[in-house]
N, C-alpha and C positions, 0 to 999 in steps of 0.2 A: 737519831734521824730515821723516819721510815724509810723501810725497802720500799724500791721503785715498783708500780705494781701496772702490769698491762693490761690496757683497756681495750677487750675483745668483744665491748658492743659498737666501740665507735671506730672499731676496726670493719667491722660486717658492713656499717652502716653506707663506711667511707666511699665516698665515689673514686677514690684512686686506689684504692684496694679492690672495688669491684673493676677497675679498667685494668691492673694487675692480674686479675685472676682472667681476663677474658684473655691478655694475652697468650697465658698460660696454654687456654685452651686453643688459640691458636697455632699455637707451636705444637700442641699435641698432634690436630688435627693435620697440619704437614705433615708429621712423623710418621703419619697413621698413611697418609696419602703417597710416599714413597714408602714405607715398605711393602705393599697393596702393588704398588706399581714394579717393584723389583720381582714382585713375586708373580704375579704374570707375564715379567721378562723372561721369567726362568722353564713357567710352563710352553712358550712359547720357543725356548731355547730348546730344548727337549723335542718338540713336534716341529722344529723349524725343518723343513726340506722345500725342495724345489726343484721343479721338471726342468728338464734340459734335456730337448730334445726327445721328450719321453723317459726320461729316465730319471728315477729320484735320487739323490746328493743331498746329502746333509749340510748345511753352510756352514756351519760349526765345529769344530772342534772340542775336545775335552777342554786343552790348555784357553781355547778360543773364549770358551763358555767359562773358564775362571777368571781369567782378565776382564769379562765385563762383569759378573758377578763383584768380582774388587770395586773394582769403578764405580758399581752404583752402592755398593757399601759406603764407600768413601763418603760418595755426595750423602748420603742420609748421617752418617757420623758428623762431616760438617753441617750439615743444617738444625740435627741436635743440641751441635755443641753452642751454636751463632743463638740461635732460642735461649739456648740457656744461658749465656752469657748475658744477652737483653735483658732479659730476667731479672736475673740478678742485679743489674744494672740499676732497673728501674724501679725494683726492691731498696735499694741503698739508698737510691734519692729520695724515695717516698719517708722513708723512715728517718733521715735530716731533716726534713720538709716539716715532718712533723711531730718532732721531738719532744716536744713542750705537751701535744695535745697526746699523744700517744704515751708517753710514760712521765707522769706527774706522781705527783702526793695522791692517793687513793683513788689514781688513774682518772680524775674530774677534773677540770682545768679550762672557766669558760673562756671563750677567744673572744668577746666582745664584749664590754658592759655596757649596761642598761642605755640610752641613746641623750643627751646632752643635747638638750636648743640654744642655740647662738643668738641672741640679739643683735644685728648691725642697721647703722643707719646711712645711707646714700650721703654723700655728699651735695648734693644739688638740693636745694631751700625747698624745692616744692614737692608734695606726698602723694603729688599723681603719674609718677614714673617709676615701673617695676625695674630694678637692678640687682646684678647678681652681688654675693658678696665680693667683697674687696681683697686682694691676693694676702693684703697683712694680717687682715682678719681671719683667713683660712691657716697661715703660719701661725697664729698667734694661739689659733684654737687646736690647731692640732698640736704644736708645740704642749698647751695644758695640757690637754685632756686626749694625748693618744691611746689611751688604751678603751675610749669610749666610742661608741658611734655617734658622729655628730649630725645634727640636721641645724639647715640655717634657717634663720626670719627675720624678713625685712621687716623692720620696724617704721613710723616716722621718726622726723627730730625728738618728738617729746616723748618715743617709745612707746605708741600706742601702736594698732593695726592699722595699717596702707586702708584705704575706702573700698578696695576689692576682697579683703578677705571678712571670712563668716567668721564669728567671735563668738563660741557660747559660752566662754570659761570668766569672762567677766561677771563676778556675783555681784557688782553694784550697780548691775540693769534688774529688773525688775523680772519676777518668775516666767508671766507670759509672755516677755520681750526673750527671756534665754531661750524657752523651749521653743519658740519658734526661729532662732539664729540654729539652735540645734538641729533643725526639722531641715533647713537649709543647707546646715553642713555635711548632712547623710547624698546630698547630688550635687553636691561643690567636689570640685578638683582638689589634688592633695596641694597644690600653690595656691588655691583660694581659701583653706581651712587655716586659720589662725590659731599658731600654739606658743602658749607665752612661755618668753624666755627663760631659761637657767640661770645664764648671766647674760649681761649687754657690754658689747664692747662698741661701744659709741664717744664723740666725742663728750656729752653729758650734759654741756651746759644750757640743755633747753630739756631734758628732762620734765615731766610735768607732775607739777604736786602731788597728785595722786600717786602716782609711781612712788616716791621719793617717801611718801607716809607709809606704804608699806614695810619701808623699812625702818623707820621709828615705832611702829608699834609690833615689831619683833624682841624678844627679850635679849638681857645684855649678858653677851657669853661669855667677855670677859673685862675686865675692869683693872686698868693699869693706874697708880695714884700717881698726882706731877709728879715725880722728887726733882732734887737737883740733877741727879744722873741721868735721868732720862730726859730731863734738855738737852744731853747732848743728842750727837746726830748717831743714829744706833742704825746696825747695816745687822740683819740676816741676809743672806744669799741676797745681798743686792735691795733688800726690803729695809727702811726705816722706820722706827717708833719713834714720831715725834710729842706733840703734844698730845698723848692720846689719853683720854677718860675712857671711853669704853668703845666694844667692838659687838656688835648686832649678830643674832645666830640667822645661820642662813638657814630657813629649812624651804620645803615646797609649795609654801604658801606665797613665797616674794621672793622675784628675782635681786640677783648680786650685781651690784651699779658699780662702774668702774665711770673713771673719765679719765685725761689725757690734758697736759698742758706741754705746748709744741715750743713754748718762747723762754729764754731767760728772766726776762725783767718780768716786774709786776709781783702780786701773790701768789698767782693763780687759783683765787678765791678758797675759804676755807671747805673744806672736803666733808669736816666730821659730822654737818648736819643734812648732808645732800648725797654721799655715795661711801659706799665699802672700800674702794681705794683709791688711787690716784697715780697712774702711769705718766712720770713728770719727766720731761726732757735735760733737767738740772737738779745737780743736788746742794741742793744751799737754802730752800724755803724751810724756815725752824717752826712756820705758822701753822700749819694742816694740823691738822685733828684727826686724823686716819692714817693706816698704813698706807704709807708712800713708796713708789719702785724704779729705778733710775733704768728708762727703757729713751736712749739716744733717738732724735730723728731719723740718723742715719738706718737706724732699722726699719722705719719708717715707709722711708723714699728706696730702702732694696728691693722691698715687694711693689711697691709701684711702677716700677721698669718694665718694658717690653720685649726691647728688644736687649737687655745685659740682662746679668744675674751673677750671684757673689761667687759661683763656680767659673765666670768667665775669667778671674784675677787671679786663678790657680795653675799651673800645667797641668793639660799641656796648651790651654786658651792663651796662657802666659808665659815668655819666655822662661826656657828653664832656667831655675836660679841656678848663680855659681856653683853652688856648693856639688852641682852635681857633677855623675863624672865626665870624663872627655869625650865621652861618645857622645854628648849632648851639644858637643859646641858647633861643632859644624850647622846643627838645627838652630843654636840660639844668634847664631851670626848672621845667619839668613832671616832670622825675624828681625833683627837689631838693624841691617840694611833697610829693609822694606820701613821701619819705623821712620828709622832718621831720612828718608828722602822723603818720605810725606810732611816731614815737620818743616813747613816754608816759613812761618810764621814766629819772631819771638815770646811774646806773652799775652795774654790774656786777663781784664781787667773789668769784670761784669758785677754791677751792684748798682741794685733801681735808687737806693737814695744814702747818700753822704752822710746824716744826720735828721734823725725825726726826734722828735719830744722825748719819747718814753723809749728811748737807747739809750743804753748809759754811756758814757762819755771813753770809754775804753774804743768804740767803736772807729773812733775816727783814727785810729792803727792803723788798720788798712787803706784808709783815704793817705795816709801821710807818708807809708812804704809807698803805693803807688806813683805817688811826687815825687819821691826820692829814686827810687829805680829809674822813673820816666826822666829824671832832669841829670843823675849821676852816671846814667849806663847808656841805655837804650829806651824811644819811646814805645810805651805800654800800650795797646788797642785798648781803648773804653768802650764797650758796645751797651751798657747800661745806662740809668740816666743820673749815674752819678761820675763827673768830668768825662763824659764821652767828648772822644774824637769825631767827630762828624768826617771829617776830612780822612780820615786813615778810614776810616769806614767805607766810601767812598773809593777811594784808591783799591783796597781789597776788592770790590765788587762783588760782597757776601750779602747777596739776595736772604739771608736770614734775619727775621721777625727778630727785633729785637728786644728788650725782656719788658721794658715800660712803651714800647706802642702803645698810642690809643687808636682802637676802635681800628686795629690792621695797617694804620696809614706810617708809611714812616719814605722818608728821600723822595716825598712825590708818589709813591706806587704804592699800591696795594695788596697786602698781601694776609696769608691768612695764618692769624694767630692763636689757633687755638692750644697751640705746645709752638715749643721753641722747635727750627729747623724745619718748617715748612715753608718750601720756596717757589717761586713761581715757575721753576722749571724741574720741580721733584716731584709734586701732586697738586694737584688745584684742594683736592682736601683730603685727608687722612686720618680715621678715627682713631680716635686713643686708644680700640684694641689693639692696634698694630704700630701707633707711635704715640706718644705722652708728650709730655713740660719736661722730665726730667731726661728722654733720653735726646731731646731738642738739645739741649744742653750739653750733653754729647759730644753730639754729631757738631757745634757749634768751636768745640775744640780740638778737633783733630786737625787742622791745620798747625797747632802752636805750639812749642816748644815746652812753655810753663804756664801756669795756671795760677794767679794768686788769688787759691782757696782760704780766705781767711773769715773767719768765725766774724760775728758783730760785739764779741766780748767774749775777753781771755778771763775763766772762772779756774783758781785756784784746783792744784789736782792734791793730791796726797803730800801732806808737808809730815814732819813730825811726829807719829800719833802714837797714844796711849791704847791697848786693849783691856778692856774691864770685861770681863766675862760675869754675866749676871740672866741665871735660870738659864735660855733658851736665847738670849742677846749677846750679841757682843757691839759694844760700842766703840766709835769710831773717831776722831776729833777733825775737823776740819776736811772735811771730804767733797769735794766742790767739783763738777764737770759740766760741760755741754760739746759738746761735737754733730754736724750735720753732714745732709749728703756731700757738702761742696768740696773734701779729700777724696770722696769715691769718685765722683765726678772726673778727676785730673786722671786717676789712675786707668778708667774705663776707657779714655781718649788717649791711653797712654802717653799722658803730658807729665809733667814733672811738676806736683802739688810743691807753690809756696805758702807754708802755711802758718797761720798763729789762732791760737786757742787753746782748748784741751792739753794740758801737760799731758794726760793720762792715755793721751791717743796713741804712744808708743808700745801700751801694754796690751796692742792686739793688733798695731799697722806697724809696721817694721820702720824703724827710723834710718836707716841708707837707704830708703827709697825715697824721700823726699827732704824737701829744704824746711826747718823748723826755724821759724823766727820767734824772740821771746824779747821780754823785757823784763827788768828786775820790778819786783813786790813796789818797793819804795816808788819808781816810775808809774806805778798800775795807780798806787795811791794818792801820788801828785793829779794825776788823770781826774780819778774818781772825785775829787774838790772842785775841779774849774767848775766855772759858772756858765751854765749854760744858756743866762737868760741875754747875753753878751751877741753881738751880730755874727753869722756863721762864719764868715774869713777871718774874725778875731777869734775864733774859736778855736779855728783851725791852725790858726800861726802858734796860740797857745801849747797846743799839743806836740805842733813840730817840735817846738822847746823843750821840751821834757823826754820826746825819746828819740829825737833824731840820731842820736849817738850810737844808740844802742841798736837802731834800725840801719845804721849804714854798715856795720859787720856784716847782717845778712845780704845787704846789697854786693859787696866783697864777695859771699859766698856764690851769689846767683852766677857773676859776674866770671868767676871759676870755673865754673859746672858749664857756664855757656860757651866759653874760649877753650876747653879741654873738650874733644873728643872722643877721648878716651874714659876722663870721668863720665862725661856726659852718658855714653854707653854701659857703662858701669850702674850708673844710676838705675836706668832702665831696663836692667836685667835682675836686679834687686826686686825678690818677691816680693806685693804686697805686706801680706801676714803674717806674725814673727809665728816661726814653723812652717811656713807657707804653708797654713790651714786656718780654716775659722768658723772651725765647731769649737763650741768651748766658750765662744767669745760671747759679746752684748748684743751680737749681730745674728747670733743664733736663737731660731723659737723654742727649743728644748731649754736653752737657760734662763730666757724671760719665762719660758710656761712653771719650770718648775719653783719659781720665785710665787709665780700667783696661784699655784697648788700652795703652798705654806702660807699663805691671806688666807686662802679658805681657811684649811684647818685651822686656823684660829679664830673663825668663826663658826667653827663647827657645822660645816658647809655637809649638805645628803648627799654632794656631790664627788667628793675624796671618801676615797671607800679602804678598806684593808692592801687594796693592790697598790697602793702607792706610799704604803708604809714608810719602806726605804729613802722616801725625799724628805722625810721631815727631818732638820736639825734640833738634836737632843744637848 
């Protein structure tokens, strides 16, 4: 290992070393200004007399004239020592501050590498409105690439330049069309000059040909054969190899195309001829052709919020969890009051449709618990348009938009829907800077007790599995999840999530914090056969049949939690996140980033450099 060796140019250079050294002279120059001062105290002590009367008297004394002499000693000892303890002070921090850049490997050690452009694309269809980027795209990108400087660029949907910026880097315009976009972009603003991207983190599926060929006529850097084993479903850090023939070198002639599929069902169209990866919401598609990376909705809709954020589900936002000690309870008792007198309301039962085509039959779980809670316990508020209560609606007199209005109109009045929780007596309008759809949602359930947060389909979590360890892979068998914001949702309202979906949801949300309803493999399978082409009430009677049994346990459980007070409060002082933390987890952008650092590098991306050595799995 080399000796550490200090660097006494970027010492000189430093601007906190140069504010170091000014203090210095500061303190000097006091030092210099009281002993100056003591010293014509003393000439002055000496020549001190005064008439009285005509007659001169010394006002001093010998002993008179030590005693102040002490005193103004003292004060310049103390003000030596107070300097110089500053000093030092500010010596210490500077040199923590800057540990890394001050004593390195042959004392060089850049603090920032080279600058990384962001591709994103607006939400909104049309490419004549400037938007900043999106908060998940700024997680997502610093999560990759923090040790780069990032610069954003709006792209459109198909990835081209917005109509207001200048483009001279496109070589399939014609030489005297470039030089004169160039000629343009020397008195264009730095938001009108267009610099094309590194990677694009868009949804993808409008991408446009041109884009998309640059990345077919890149060479193939690395070439996997089918075998049998890598059918199965193969997990690096969260990444899959499924069916993949080859992988494209990234260099800086063409950007890295990512997309994103938000839904369970369907394929989510093949990847391996249109983009480098695929940021899939589930892990169960065997079809893709590209590396694939299991990034949850729920990560999603975090950065989308306004007014929450995943630090509010922690203490001290969050009651302290039990585990702490007694000096806490006095405080978590006093939030556990404040909770339970706000909860008027028993549950909560919000979902715009019962059944569509292309939901798989699993879905009608939730429609058949909500039957059964509503007809075995208590009835469920529907504010959705699937079995809403119009009437408990109504009686509540919750002036809140509710999720399938059309066009604002709902009970007669009107109101305005642009997020959920805008009322006619909270704001006539409210931009999504400052309120959304998702913290509408919210705000929609803090009245209620419970929330039944349940998925539109329960996807297998972790059963049984085999590890094969082969090169740089390890394969995985039967690996299946989905989870969305609608558990974060309950826990932000501090409601008490009923929930079914994700097995897997326990390996990073603490299961005593909420009610988990399941049903057996064989019930899920019964499900997955019925015939969907059958009228929807026989559909629905169907499915009662197959899991009512196993759904009236968890109604038993609700039904506990709501009649004990005691659990009840128990419940809700159960931290979120097992650890009550959630760095580490799916919900972090350092875990999703470093998953899409290890995509590059297998494409041999100019954009993972030697500083991020230590993330690749060997």
């Amino acid at each position: 290992m080399k000796p550490l060796k200090f660097n006494y140019n970027q010492i000189c250079t430093n601007k906190s070393v140069q504010a170091f050294f000014v203090i210095l002279q500061s303190t000097s120059n006091t030092l210099t200004r009281c002993f100056l001062k003591t010293v014509r105290l003393n000439v002055q002590l000496k020549q001190g007399k005064s008439q009285k009367k005509g007659a001169l008297h010394f006002l001093f004394t010998t002993q008179e004239k030590l005693n102040v002499q002490k005193k103004m000693w003292s004060r310049v000892l103390k003000t030596s020592l107070s300097g110089l303890l500053l000093s030092i002070l500010f010596f210490a921090f500077f040199i923590a501050a800057k540990w890394e850049t001050l004593f390195s490997e042959g004392g060089q050690k850049p603090l920032v590498l080279p600058s990384v452009v962001i591709g994103y694309c607006c939400d909104n269809e049309t490419e004549w409105v400037k938007c900043p980027p999106q908060e998940f795209v700024i997680a997502l990108s610093e999560g990759t690439f923090p040790k780069h400087n990032l610069i954003y660029q709006q792209c459109t949907r198909q990835g081209w330049p917005p109509f207001w910026t200048v483009n001279y880097t496109n070589y399939s315009l014609p030489s005297d069309e470039r030089a004169l976009q160039k000629r343009k972009a020397q008195h264009a603003s730095p938001e009108e000059q267009w610099l094309m991207p590194d990677i694009y983190f868009c949804q993808g599926f409008f991408y446009h040909k041109e884009l998309v060929d640059t990345r077919r006529n890149a060479n193939i850097s690395l070439h996997i054969p089918l075998t049998p084993e890598l059918r199965q479903w193969a997990t690096v850090h969260g990444i899959r190899h499924q069916k993949i023939h080859h992988i494209y070198h990234h260099t800086k002639q063409r950007p890295f195309l990512t997309t994103y599929n938000s839904e369970p069902w369907g394929d989510g169209g093949s990847c391996g001829e249109r983009y480098d990866m695929i940021m899939d919401s589930s892990i169960y598609r065997e079809w893709q052709e590209c590396p694939s990376m299991h990034v949850p909705p729920s990560f999603w809709f975090e950065y989308q919020r306004v007014l929450n954020n995943t630090n509010h589900l922690i203490h001290p936002y969050y009651p302290p969890p039990p585990q702490m000690n007694s000096r806490f309870e006095e405080e978590r008792n006093r939030y556990l009051d404040k909770i339970v007198a706000q909860k008027q309301e028993f549950a909560l039962f919000m979902v715009r449709d019962c059944f569509i085509r292309y939901y798989r039959q699993d879905t009608l779980v939730r429609v058949v618990f909500f039957l059964l809670l509503s007809k075995h316990y208590k009835q469920v508020t529907a504010l959705g348009g699937c079995k809403r209560n119009v009437e408990k609606h109504a009686q509540l007199g919750l002036d809140y938009c509710p999720k399938n209005a059309k066009n604002g109109w709902f009970l007669g009045k009107k109101y305005n829907c642009v997020g959920f929780g805008y009322t006619e007596n909270f704001f006539s309008f409210l931009p999504p800077l400052f309120f959304n759809l998702i913290d509408g949602v919210v705000q929609m359930l803090y009245p209620y007790k419970f929330y039944l947060a349940m998925e539109n389909s329960r996807r297998p979590g972790f059963k049984k599995f085999s590890l094969l360890q082969i090169s740089s892979l390890i394969y995985l068998k039967k690996k299946k999840r989905y989870s969305t914001e609608k558990i974060m949702n309950a826990f932000y309202a501090r409601a008490i999530p009923i929930y079914f979906g994700d097995d897997e949801v326990t390996r990073y949300i603490n299961p005593k914090a909420f009610i988990h309803c399941k049903i057996t493999d064989d019930q899920l399978k019964s499900l997955l056969r019925l015939n969907t082409s059958v009228k929807y009430d026989d559909l629905e009677r169907n499915a009662m049949d197959i899991v009512k049994d196993e759904l009236l346990k968890c109604v038993d459980l609700v039904k506990r939690v709501d009649t004990n007070i005691t659990l009840y409060r128990q419940m809700l002082s159960e931290p979120v996140f097992v650890n009550n933390h959630w760095k580490g987890t799916l919900l972090d952008p350092a875990v999703i980033g470093k998953s899409i650092r290890n995509v590059l590098r297998w494409h041999k991306s100019h954009l993972i450099t030697e500083s991020y050595d230590d993330d690749f799995l060997v």
